[in-house]
N, C-alpha and C positions, 0 to 999 in steps of 0.2 A: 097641880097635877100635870104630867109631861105624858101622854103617849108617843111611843114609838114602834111602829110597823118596819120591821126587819124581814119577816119571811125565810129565816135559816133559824141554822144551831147556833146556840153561841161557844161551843168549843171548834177548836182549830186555827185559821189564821184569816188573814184580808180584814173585811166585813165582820164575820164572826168575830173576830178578835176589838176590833175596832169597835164595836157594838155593844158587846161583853164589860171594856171597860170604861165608857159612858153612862152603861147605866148602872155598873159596880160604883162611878164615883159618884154618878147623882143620888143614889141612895144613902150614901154617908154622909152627904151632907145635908139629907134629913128629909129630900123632893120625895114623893109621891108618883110612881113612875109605873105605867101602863105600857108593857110590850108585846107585842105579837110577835110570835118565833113560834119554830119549829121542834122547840127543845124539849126533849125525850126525858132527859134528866134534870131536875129543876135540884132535887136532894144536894146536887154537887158542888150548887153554890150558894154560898152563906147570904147573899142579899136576896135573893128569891123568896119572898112571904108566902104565896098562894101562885097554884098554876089549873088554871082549866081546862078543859077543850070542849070544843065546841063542834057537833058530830053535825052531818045531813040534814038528818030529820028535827033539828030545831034543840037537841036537848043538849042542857049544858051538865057534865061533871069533873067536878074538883078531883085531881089526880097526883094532889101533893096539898098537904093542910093546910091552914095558916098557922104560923108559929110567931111568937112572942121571939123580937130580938131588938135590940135597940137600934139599928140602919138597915130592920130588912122590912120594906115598901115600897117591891119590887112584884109587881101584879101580874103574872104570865099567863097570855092568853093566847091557846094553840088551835088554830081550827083545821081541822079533819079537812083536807087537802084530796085526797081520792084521786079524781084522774086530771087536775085541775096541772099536776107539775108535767103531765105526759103530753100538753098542748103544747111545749116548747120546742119539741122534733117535729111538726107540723112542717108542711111547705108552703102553704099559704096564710098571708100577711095578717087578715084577719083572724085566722084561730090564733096564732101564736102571741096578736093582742087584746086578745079579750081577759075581760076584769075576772078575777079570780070568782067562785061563787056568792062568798059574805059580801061584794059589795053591790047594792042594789042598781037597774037596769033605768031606773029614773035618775039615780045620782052617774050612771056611765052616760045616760044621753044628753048630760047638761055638761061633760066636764069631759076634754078631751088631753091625750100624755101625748107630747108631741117632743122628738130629742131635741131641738131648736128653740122649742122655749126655757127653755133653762137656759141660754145665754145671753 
């Protein structure tokens, strides 16, 4: 099983496009593949099994079935975003990094994103 956390559509270009076809081809070749996106429209592509979202208040619903297809075990899991994308026109350093809401306040005060460690 592969998850992948994207945070967009997968239509258009960049990221999206890039993202789109990683996990269009890990599903042909049979992976089991868990993405977090943004995507509105799951209908529009052929490897997309099942899409959820995931609201506020805790409740989860499926917003595209699962379907029988021989390479689609592609798991889309969308969560209800609210004011979470409106932190990014902030002026100050801290709102603009804080963890989106799914992820928990224990797992942000053990684990810090810093742009320097990645090199």
């Amino acid at each position: 099983m592969i998850c992948i956390l994207h945070g967009y559509l997968l239509e258009g270009s960049g990221s999206n496009l890039w993202t789109r076809s990683i996990v269009q081809s890990l599903c042909r070749q049979g992976e089991t593949v868990h993405l977090v996106a943004q995507e509105n429209h799951p209908e529009r592509y052929d490897f997309i099994a099942e899409a959820r979202r995931y609201l506020p208040n805790g409740t989860v619903e499926s917003f595209f079935p699962a379907a029988e297809c021989a390479f689609r075990v592609l798991h889309l899991h969308k969560p209800q975003l609210g004011d979470t994308l409106g932190m990014c026109g902030t002026s100050t350093r801290s709102s603009r990094m804080s963890s989106p809401w799914w992820i928990s306040p224990t797992w942000r005060s053990r684990n810090t994103w810093s742009a320097t460690s990645a090199h």
